[in-house]
ZADODREN-46060 format. One record per residue (C-alpha): z negated, x negated, y negated; residue number from 1; residue in one letter. Coordinates in Angstrom, 3 decimals. Example, Ala and Ser with C-alpha at 12.3 -4.5 7.8 and 13.67 -1.06 7.14 Angstrom:
BEGIN
+----------+----------+----------+-----+------+
!       up !     east !    north ! seq ! type !
+----------+----------+----------+-----+------+
!   -7.800 !  -12.300 !    4.500 !   1 !    a !
!   -7.140 !  -13.670 !    1.060 !   2 !    s !
+----------+----------+----------+-----+------+
This chain:
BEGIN
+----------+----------+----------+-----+------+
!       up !     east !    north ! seq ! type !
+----------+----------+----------+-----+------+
!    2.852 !  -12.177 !  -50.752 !   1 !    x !
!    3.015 !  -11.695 !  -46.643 !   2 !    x !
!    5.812 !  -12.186 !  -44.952 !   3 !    x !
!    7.571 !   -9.569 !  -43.102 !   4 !    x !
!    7.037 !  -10.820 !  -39.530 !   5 !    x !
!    3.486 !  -10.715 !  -40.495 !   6 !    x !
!    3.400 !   -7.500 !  -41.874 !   7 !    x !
!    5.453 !   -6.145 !  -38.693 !   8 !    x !
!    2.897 !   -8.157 !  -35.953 !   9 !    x !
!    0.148 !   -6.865 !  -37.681 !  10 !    x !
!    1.366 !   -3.146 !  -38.031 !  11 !    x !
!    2.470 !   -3.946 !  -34.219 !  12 !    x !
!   -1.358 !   -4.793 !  -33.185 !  13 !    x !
!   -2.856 !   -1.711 !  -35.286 !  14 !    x !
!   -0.459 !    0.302 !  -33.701 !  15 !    x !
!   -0.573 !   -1.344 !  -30.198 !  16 !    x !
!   -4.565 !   -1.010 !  -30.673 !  17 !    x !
!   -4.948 !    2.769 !  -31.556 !  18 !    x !
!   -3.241 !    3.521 !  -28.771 !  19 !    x !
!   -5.490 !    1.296 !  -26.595 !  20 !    x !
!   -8.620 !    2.877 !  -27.740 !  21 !    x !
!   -6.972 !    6.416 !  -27.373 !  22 !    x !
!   -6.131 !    5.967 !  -23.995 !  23 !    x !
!   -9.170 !    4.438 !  -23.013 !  24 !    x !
!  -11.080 !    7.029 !  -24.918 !  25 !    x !
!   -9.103 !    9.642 !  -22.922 !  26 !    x !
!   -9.238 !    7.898 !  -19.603 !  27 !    x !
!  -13.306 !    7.646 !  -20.071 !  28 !    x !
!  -13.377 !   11.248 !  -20.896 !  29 !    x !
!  -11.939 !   12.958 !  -18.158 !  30 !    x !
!  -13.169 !   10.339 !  -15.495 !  31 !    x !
!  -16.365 !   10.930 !  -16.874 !  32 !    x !
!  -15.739 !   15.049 !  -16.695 !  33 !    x !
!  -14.030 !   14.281 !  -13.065 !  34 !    x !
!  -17.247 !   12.141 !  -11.950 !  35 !    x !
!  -19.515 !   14.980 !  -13.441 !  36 !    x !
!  -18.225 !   17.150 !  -10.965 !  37 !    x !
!  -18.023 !   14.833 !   -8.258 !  38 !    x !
!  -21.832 !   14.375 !   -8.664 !  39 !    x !
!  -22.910 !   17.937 !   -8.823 !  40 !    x !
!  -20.419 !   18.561 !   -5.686 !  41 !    x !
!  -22.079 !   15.506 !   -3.977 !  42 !    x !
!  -25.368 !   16.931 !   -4.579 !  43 !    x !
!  -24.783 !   19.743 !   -3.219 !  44 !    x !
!  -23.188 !   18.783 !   -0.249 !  45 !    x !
!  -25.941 !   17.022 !    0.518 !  46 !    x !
!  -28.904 !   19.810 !   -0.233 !  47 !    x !
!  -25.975 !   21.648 !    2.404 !  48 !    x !
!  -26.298 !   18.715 !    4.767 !  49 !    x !
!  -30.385 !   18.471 !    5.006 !  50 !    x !
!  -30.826 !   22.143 !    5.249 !  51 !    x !
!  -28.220 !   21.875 !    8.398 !  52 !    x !
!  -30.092 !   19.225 !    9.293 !  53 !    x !
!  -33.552 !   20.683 !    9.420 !  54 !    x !
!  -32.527 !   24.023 !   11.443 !  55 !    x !
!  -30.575 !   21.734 !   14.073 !  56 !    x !
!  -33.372 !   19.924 !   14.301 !  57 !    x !
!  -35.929 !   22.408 !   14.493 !  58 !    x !
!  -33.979 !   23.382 !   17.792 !  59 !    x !
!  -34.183 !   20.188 !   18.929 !  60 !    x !
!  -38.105 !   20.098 !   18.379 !  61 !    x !
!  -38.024 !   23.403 !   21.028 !  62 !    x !
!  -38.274 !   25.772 !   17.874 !  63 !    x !
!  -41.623 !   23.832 !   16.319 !  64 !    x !
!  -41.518 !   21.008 !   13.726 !  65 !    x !
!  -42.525 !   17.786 !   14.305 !  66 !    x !
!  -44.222 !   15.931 !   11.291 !  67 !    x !
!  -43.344 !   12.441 !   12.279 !  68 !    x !
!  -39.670 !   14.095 !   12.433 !  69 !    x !
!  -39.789 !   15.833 !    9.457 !  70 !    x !
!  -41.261 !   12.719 !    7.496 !  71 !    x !
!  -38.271 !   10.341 !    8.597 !  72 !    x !
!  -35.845 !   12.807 !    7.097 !  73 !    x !
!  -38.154 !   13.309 !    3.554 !  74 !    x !
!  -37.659 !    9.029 !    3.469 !  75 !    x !
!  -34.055 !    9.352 !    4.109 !  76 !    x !
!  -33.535 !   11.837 !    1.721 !  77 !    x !
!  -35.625 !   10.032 !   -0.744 !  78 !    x !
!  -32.667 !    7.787 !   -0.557 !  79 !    x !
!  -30.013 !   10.118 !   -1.783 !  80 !    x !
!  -32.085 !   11.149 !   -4.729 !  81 !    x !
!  -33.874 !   14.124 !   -3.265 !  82 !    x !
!  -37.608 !   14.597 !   -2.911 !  83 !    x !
!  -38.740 !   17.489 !   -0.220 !  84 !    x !
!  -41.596 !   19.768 !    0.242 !  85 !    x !
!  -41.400 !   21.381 !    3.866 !  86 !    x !
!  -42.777 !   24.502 !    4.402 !  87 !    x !
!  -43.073 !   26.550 !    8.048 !  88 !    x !
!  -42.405 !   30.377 !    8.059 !  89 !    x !
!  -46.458 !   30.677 !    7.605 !  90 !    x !
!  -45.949 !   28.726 !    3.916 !  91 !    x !
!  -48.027 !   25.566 !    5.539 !  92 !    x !
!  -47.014 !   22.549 !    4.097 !  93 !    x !
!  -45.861 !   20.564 !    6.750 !  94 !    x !
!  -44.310 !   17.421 !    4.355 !  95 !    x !
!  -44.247 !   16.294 !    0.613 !  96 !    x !
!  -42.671 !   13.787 !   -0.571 !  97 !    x !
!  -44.697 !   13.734 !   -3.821 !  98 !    x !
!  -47.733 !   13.503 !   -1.791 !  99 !    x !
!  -46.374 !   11.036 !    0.924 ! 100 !    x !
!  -45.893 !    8.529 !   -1.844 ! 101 !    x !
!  -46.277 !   10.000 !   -5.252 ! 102 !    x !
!  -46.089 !    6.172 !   -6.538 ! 103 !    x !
!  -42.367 !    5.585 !   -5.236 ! 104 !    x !
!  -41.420 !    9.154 !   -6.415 ! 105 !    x !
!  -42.192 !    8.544 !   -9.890 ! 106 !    x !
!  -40.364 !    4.853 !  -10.070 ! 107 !    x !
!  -37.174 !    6.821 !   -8.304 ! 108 !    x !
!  -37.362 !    9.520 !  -11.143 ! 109 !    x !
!  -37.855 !    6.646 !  -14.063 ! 110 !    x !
!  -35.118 !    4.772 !  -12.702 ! 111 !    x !
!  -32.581 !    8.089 !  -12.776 ! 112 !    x !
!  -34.074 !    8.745 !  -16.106 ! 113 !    x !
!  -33.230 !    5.251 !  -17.482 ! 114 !    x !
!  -29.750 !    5.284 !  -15.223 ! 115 !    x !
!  -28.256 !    8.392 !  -16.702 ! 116 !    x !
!  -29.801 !    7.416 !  -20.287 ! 117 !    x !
!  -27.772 !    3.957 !  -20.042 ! 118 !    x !
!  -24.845 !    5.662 !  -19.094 ! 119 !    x !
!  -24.843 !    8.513 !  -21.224 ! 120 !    x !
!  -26.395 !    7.063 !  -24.496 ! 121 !    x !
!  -29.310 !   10.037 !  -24.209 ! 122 !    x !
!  -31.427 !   12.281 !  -22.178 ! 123 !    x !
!  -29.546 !   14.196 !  -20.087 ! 124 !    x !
!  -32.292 !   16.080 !  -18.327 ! 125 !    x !
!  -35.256 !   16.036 !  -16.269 ! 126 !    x !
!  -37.392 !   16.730 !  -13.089 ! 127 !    x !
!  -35.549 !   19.920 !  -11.341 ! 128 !    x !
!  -36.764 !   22.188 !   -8.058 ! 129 !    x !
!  -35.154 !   24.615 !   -6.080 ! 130 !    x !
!  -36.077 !   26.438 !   -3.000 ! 131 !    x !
!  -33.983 !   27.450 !    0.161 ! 132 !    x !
!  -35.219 !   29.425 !    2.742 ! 133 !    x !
!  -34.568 !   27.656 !    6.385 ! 134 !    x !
!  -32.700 !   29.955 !    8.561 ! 135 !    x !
!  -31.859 !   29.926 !   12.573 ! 136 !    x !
!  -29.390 !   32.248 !   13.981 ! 137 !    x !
!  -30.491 !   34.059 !   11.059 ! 138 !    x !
!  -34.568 !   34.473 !   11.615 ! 139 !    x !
!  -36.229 !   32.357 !    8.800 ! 140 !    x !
!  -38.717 !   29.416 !   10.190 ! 141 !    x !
!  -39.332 !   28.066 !    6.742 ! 142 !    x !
!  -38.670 !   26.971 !    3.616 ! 143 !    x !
!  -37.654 !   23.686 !    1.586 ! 144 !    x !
!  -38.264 !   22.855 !   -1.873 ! 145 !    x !
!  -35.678 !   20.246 !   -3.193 ! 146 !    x !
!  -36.402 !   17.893 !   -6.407 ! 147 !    x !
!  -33.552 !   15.967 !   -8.046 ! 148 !    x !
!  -33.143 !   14.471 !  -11.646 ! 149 !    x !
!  -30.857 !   17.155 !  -13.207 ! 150 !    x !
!  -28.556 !   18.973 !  -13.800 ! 151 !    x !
!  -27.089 !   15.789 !  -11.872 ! 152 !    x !
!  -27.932 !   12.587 !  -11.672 ! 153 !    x !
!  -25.726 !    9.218 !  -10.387 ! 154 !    x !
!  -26.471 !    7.077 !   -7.337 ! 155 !    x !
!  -26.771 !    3.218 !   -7.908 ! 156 !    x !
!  -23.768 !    3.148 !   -5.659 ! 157 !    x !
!  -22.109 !    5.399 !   -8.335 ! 158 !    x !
!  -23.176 !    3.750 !  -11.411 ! 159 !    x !
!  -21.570 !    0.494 !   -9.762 ! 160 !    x !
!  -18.564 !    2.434 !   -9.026 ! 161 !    x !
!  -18.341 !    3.699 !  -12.728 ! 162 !    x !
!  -19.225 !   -0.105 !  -14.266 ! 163 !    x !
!  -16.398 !   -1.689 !  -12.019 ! 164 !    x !
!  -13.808 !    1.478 !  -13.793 ! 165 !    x !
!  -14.827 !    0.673 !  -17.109 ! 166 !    x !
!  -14.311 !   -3.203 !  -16.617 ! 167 !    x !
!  -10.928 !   -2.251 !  -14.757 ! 168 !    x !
!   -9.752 !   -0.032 !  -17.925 ! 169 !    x !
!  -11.150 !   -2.501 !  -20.506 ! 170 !    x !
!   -9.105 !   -4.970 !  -18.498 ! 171 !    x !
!   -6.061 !   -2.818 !  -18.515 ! 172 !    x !
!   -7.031 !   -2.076 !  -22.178 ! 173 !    x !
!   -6.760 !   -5.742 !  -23.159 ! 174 !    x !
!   -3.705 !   -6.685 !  -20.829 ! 175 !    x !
!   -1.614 !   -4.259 !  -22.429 ! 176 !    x !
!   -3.048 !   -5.131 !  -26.066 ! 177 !    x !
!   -1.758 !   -8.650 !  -25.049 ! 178 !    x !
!    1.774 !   -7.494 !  -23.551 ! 179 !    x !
!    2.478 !   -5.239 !  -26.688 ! 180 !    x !
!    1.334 !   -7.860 !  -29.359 ! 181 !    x !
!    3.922 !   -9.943 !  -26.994 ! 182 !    x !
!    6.416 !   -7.137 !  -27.436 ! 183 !    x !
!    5.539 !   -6.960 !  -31.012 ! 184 !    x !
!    6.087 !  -10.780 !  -31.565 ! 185 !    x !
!    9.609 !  -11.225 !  -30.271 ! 186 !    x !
!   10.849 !   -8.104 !  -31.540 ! 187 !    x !
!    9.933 !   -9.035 !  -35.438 ! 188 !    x !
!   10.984 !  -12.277 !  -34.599 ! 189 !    x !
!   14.450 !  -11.246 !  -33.198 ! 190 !    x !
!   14.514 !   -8.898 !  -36.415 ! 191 !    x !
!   13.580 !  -11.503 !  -39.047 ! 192 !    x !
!   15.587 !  -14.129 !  -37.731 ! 193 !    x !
!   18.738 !  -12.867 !  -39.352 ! 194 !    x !
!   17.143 !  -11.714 !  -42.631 ! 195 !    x !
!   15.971 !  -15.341 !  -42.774 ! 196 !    x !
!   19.712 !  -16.418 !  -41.941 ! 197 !    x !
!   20.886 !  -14.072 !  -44.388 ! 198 !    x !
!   18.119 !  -14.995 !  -47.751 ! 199 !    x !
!   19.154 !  -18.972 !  -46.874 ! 200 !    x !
!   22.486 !  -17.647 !  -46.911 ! 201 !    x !
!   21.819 !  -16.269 !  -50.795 ! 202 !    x !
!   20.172 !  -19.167 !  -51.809 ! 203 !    x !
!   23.229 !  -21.191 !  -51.261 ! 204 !    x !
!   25.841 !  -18.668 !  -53.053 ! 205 !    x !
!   23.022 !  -18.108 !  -55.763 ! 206 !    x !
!   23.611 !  -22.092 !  -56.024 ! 207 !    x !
!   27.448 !  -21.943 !  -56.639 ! 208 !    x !
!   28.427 !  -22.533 !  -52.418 ! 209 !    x !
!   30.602 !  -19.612 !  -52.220 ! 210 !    x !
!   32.153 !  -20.993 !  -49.020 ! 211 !    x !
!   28.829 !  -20.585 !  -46.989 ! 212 !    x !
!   29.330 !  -17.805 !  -44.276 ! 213 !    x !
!   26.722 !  -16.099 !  -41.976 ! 214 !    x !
!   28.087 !  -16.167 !  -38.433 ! 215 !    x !
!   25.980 !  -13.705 !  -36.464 ! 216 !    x !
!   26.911 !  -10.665 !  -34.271 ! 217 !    x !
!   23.686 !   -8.352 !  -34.087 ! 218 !    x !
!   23.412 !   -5.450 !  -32.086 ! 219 !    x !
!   21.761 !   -3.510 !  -34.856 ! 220 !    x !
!   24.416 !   -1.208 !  -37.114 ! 221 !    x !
!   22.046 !   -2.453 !  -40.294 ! 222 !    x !
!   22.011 !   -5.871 !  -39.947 ! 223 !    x !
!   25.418 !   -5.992 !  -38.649 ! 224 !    x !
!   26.605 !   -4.113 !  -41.608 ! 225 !    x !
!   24.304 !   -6.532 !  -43.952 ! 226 !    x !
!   25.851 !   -9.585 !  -42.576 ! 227 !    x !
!   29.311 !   -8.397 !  -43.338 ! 228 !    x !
!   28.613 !   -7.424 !  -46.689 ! 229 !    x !
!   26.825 !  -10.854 !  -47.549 ! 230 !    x !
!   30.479 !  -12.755 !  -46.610 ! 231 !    x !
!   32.340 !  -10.203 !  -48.242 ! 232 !    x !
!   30.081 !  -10.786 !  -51.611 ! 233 !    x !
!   30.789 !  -14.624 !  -50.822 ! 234 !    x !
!   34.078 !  -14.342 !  -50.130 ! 235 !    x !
!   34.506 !  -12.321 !  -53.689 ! 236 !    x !
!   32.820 !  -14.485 !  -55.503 ! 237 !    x !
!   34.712 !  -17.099 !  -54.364 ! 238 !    x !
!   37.593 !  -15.402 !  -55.170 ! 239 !    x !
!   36.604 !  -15.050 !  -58.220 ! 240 !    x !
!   35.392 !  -18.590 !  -59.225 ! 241 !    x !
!   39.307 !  -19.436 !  -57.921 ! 242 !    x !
!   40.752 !  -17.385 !  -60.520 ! 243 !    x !
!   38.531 !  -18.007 !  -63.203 ! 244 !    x !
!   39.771 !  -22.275 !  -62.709 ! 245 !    x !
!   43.234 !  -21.164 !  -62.529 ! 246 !    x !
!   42.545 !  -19.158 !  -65.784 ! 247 !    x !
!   41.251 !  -21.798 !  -67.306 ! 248 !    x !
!   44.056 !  -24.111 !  -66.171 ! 249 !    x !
!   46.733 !  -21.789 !  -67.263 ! 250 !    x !
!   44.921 !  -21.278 !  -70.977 ! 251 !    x !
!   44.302 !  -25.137 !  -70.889 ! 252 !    x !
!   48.119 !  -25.814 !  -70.393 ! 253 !    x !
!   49.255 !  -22.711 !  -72.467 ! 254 !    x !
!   47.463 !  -24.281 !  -75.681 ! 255 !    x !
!   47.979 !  -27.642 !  -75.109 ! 256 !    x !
!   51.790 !  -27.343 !  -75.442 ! 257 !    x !
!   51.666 !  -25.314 !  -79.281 ! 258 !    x !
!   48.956 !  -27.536 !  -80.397 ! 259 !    x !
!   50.798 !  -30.682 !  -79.483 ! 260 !    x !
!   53.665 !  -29.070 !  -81.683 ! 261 !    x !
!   51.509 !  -28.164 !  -84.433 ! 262 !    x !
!   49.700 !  -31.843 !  -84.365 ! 263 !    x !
!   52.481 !  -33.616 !  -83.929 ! 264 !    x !
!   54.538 !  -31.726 !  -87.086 ! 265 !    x !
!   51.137 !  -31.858 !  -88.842 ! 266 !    x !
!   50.690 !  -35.560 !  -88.375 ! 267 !    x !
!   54.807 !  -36.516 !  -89.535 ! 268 !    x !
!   54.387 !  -34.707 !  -92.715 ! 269 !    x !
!   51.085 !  -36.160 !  -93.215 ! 270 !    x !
!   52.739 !  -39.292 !  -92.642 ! 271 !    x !
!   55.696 !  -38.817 !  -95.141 ! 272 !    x !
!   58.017 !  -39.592 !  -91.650 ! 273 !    x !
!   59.612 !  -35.240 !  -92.181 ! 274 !    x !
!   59.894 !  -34.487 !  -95.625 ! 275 !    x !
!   58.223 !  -30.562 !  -96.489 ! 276 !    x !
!   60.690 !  -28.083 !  -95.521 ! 277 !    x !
!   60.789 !  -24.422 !  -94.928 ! 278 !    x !
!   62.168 !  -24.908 !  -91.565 ! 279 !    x !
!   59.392 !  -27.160 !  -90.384 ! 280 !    x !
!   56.619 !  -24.695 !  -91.966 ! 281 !    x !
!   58.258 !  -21.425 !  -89.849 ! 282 !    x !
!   57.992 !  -23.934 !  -86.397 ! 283 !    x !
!   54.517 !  -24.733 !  -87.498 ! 284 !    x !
!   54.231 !  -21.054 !  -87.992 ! 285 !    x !
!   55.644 !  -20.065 !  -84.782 ! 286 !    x !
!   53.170 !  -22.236 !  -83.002 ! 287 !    x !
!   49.885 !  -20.820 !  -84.892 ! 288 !    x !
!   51.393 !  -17.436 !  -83.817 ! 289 !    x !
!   51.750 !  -18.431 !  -80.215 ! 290 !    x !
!   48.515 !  -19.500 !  -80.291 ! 291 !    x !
!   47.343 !  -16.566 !  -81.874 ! 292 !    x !
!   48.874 !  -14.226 !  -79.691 ! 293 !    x !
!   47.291 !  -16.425 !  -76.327 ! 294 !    x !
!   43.600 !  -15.573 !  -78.037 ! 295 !    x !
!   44.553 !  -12.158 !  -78.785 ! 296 !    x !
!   45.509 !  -11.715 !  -74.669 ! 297 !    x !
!   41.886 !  -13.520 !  -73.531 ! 298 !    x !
!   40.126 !  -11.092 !  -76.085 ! 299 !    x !
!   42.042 !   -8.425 !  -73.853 ! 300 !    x !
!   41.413 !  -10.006 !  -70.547 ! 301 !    x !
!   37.879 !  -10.193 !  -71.683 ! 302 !    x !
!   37.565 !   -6.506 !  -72.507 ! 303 !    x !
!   39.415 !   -5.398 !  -69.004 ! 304 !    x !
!   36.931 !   -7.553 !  -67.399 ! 305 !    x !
!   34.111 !   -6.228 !  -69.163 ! 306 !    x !
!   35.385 !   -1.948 !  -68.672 ! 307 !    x !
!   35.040 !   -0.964 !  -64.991 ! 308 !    x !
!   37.598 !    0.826 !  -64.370 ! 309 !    x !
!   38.365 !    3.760 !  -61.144 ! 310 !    x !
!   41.700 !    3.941 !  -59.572 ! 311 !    x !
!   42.582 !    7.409 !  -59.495 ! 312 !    x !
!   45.433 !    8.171 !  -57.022 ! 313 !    x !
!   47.775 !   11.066 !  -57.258 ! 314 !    x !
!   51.087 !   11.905 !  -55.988 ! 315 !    x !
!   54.360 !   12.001 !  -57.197 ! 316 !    x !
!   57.621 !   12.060 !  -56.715 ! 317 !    x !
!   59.644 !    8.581 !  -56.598 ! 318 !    x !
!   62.996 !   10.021 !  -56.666 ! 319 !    x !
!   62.047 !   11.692 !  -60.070 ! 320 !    x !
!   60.892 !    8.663 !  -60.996 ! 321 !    x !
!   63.841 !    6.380 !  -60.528 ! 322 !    x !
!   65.974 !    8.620 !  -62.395 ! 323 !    x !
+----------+----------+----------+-----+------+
């Protein structure tokens, strides 16, 4: 049989760790919707940011392309996750990144492959191309193909980002386990503690110690209200074991006296001291019927005790009543 501050820490720690895993559950879910977003949004931003880049450049070239140019940004974008083919307005490849160093491509898309498989538990897509046309002052002077790992894909700088959220929420998970188990402790503790006082309490009026009294003012109405009732039974039953000795006193002493008589009239005609008379028969008599009548009155006392019985009040009128 558990105890009921073990039963209540234990319910507390269930409790305290649904709501743990809910939150955290929650937390994950829309960070992880949030972050989705973020990514695609980031990607984008940056497709926005290389096609600016190209066209400005382009200008700077004196309205020609410049391979060496064009190769430092395919490296730089292989850096964000993007892999270029560079096209002029004549569809002449002027860069590749596939071709520039097929070797390194491949390792970046295995990586984002095993990345987003890590993170997500499965496959969440593949190799994806797109093409934008490269526009100045709104004459096209080429075109760009853009690979990525899609529909998105996370940066090593965001899967570090996301690692260090989880450990922050596992850690927030696990200090506020901690702090409501903590919770959970005192407060069974604080409500035990008098249900303890009050079972000792029991023991010793179970025992015959109808003096023992609880002395505890709790802010709670039920324990309050058990406390008081736990005296009151004492102080009842203590009542009670009062006038049951004082019963027994008064029968004691209320039989004593006729059977004195009776022994003592008993023992002088026994003796030949009184000689047999009708007079001393009727006071032995009178005595048996005293005593009679006292056993008749505990037989009654006995049944009263026995029949509960409900005071029903009504009203009246005294005046009536006194004449």
């Amino acid at each position: 049989m558990y105890r009921l501050r073990t039963k209540l820490s234990i319910s507390f720690l269930i409790v305290s760790l649904i709501v743990v895993l809910m939150i955290s559950a929650l937390a994950n879910f829309f960070i992880k919707k949030q972050f989705t977003q973020y990514a695609i949004e980031n990607k984008n931003r940056k497709i926005e940011s290389i096609l600016s880049l190209l066209a400005d450049r382009y200008l700077d070239w004196g309205r020609q392309w410049d391979i060496n140019g064009l190769e430092s940004i395919g490296i730089n974008a292989l850096n964000d996750g993007l892999f270029l083919r560079i096209r002029d307005n004549q569809n002449s490849l002027l860069f590749d990144a596939w071709v520039h160093d097929n070797q390194l491509c491949s390792q970046m898309m295995d990586q984002f492959a095993l990345a987003m498989r890590s993170r997500m538990g499965r496959d969440m897509g593949g190799y994806l191309e797109q093409t934008y046309p490269l526009l100045l002052s709104g004459q096209a002077i080429g075109s760009v193909d853009i690979g990525y790992y899609g529909p998105y894909f996370y940066t090593e700088n965001d899967l570090r980002f996301l690692e260090t959220l989880n450990l922050l929420l596992a850690a927030a998970g696990f200090i506020s386990l901690f702090i409501a188990v903590g919770f959970g402790w005192l407060f069974t503790r604080q409500l035990t503690r008098p249900i303890v006082r009050v079972i000792n309490a029991t023991e010793k009026i179970a025992d015959g110690q109808y003096n023992e009294r609880l002395i505890y003012d709790s802010s709670t109405k039920e324990l309050h209200d058990l406390t008081n009732s736990v005296n009151s039974l004492a102080l009842k039953l203590e009542n009670q074991n009062r006038l049951r000795k004082q019963l027994t006193s008064d029968v004691a002493h209320e039989l004593r006296t006729p059977v004195t008589i009776l022994r003592n009239h008993l023992e002088a005609l026994l003796d030949g001291t009184w000689e047999m008379s009708a007079e001393r028969l009727d006071t032995c008599h009178s005595e048996i019927m005293r005593i009679t009548n006292l056993i008749n009155d505990l037989e009654k006392l006995t049944t009263l005790d026995q029949i509960c019985y409900r005071l029903e009040k009504s009203r009246f009128d005294l005046s009536q009543l006194l004449q």
